[in-house]
C-alpha positions as CSV (number, residue, x, y, z in Angstrom):
1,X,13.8,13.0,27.4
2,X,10.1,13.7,27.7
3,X,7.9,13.3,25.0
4,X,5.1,15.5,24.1
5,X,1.7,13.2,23.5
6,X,1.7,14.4,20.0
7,X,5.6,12.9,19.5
8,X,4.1,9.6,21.2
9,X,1.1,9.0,19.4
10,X,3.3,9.5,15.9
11,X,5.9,7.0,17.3
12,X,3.1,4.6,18.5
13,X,1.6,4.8,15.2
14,X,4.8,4.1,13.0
15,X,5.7,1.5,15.1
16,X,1.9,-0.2,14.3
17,X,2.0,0.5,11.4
18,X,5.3,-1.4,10.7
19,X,4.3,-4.0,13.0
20,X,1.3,-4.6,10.6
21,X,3.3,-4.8,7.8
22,X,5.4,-7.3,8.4
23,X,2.2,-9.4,9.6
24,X,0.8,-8.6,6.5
25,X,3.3,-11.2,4.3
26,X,2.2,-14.1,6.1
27,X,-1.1,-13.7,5.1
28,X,-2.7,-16.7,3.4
29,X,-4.7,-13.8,0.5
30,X,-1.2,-12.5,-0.1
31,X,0.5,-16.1,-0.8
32,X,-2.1,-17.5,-3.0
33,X,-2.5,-14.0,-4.6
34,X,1.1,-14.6,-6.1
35,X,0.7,-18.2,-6.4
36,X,-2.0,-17.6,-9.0
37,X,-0.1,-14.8,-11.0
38,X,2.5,-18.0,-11.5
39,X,2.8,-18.6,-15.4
40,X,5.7,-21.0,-14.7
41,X,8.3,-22.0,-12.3
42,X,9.7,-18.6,-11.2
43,X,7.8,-16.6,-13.5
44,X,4.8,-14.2,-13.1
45,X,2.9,-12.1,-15.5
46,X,2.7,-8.4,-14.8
47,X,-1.8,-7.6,-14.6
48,X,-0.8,-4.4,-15.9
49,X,1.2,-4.9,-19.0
50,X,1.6,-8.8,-19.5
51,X,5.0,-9.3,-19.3
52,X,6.5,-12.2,-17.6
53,X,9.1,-11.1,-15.1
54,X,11.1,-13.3,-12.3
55,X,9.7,-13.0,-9.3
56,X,12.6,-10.8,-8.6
57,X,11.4,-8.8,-10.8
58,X,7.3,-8.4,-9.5
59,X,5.8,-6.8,-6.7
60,X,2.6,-8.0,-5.0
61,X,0.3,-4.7,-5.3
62,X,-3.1,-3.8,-3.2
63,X,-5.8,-3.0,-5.7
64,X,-6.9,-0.2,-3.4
65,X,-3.9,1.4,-1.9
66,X,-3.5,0.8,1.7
67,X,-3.6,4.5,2.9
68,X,-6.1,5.9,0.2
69,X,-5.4,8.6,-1.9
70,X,-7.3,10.9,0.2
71,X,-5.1,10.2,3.1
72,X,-5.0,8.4,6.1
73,X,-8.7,7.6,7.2
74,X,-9.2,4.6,10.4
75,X,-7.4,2.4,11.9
76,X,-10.5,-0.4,10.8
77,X,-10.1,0.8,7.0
78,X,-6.3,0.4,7.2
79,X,-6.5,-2.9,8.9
80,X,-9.3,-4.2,5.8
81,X,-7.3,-2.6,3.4
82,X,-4.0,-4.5,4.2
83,X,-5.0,-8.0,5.3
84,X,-7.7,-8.2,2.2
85,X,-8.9,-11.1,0.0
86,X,-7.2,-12.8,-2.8
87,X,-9.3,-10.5,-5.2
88,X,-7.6,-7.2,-3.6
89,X,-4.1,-8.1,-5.1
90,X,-2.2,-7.9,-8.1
91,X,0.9,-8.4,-9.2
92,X,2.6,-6.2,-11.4
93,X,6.4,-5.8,-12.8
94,X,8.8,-3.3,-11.0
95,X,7.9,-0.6,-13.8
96,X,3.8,-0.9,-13.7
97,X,4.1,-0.9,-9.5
98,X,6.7,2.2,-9.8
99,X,4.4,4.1,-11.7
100,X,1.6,3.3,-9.8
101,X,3.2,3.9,-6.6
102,X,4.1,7.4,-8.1
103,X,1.0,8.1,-9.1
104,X,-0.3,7.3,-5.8
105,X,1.8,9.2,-3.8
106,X,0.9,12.4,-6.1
107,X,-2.6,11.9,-5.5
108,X,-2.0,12.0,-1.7
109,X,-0.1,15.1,-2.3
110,X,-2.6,16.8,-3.9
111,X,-4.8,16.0,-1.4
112,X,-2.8,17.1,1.0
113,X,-1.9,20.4,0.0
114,X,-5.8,21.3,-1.1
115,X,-6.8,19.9,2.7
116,X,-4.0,22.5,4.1
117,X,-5.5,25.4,1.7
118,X,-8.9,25.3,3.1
119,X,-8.2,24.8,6.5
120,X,-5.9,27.9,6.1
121,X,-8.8,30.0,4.5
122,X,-11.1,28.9,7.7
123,X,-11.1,31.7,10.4
């Protein structure tokens, strides 16, 4: 089955993108990120509410979301954004990262749909 260059370059991209992401939890930032959330032995504190959670019970979070709320933007900025500094995590308790995700992913689809309205209105 033939592929049509848009159909490739989407594949490409999710494959990269994955590829990226499973990189990304080697990095040295991410480890000592989590390391310095450590209260005690297997315990972290939320930087959102405070609580102190297993670590089964955290998520390591980027500051700045990895695809920005305004959408996807370069290659370069998602790169930065993924494999940043210490200072460019948190780590926040299953709840705080839910609703932060959430919120997030509204944002984008906001965005989204206001990007689609004005490029419908252009002649």
């Amino acid at each position: 089955m033939n592929k049509t260059k848009e159909e490739h370059d989407k594949e490409l991209k999710s494959f990269v993108i994955a590829t990226l992401r499973r990189a990304s939890y080697r990095w040295y930032s991410r480890t000592e990120a989590l390391k310095n959330a450590r209260v005690s032995r297997g315990l972290y504190k939320c930087e959102s509410c405070g609580a102190v959670e297993k670590k089964a019970n955290v998520q390591l979070d980027h500051i700045s979301p990895i695809v920005p709320t305004t959408g996807w933007d370069t290659w370069d900025g998602f790169i930065n954004r993924l494999f940043c500094e210490i200072s460019g995590y948190q780590v926040l308790c299953s709840v705080c990262h839910t609703v932060k995700t959430r919120v997030e992913g509204e944002l984008r689809k906001k965005n989204r749909q206001e990007t689609k309205k004005k490029l419908d209105k252009t002649p």
